[in-house]
N, C-alpha and C positions, 0 to 999 in steps of 0.2 A: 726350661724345657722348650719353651716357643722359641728361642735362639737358635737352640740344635735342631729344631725343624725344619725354620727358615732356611738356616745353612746347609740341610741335606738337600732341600728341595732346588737349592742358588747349584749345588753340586754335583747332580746329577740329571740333569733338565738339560741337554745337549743343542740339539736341533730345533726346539718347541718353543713357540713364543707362548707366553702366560703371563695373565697377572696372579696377584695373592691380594685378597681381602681380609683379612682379620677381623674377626666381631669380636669382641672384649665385656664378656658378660659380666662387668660390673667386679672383675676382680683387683684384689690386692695388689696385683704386681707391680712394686717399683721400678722396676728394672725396662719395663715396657717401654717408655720413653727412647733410653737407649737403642733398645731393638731395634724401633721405628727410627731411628736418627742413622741406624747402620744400613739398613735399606728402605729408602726413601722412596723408590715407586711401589713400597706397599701402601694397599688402601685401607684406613682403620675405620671402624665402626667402633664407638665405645657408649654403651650403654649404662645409663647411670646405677638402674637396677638388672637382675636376673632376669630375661624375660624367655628364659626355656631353649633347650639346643633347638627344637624347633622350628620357631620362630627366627631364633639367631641364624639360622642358617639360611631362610628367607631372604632377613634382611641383606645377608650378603649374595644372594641370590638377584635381589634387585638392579644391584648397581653393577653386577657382574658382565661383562663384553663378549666371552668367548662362547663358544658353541659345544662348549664340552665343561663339565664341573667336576669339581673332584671338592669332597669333603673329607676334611682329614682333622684330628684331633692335636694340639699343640706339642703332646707326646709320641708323635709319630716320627721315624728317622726311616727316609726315604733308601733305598737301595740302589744302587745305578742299573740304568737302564729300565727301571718299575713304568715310571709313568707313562714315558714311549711306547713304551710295547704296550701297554693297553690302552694307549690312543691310537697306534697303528692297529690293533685287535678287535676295535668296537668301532675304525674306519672301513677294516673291509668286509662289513656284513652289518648291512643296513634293519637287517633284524632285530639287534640287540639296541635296547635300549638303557640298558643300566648293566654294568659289573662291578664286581672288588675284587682287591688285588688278594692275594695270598699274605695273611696277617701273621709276622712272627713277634714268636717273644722276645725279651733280650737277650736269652741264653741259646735263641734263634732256632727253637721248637716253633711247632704248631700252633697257634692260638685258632681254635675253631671257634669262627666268627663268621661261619655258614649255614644255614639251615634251610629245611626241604620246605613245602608249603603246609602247614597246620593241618593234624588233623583229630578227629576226637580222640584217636590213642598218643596221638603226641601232647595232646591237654593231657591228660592222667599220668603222662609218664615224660610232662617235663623235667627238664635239668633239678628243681629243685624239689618238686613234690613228692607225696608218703611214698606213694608205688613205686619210684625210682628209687628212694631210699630202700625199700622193703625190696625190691629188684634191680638189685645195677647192675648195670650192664646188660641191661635185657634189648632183644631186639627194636623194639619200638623207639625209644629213645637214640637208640643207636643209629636207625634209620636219620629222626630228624634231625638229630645233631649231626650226620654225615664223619660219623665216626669213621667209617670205614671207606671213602670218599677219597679218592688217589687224589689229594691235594698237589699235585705238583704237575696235575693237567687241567687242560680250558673246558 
């Protein structure tokens, strides 16, 4: 998985200078080595134990140079032109302080991985509790989960 990352991110990254950090939460993968051997100006963190995405993401926070972050999971396959344009997007409007991109699946639907700000009817009527079960698709959820959210504008 982190190979095809790597390589979307080496493939689609045009005009941008960037580095890549890797924190390596203490997993099994052999093949890691490699990776790291195919591109050499990545930065690895490997952590002997799990010390929580959180955290991990800190730590490559710390040692991080650029003025812009992007966290992405090892399962991520980047799309051409993604990153650009939302460093060109969140360059001209000093407003924004954080975005994400539009999350596909691999049959290149939707994954809704957006949500509105909490509120007590989106507690009762989250994704996985009784009242959604006993109501789907009712509006409240729908709200938060931005079902209904033209995903394919800013």
């Amino acid at each position: 998985m982190l190979a095809d990352c790597l390589k979307s991110v080496y493939r689609t990254i045009k005009k941008t200078r960037f580095e890549i950090i890797v924190v390596d939460n203490s997993s099994k993968d052999d093949g890691l080595e490699l990776i790291l051997k195919r591109y050499p100006e990545t930065r690895f963190i490997n952590n002997r134990e799990n010390v929580g995405f959180a955290r991990a993401n800190n730590q490559g926070v710390e040692i991080a140079n650029g003025n812009f972050l992007l966290f992405i999971n090892p399962d991520t396959i980047m799309t051409e032109g993604a990153i650009e344009s939302m460093l060109g997007y969140i360059q001209s409007d000093s407003s924004i302080g954080i975005l994400g991109p539009k999350v596909l699946n691999s049959d290149q639907t939707i994954q809704y991985s957006c949500r509105r700000f909490p509120t007590v009817w989106s507690g009762l009527f989250n994704r996985y509790s009784l009242m959604t079960r006993l109501f789907p698709n009712n509006r409240f959820s729908r709200h938060y989960l931005m079902l209904d959210y033209d995903h394919n504008s800013i």
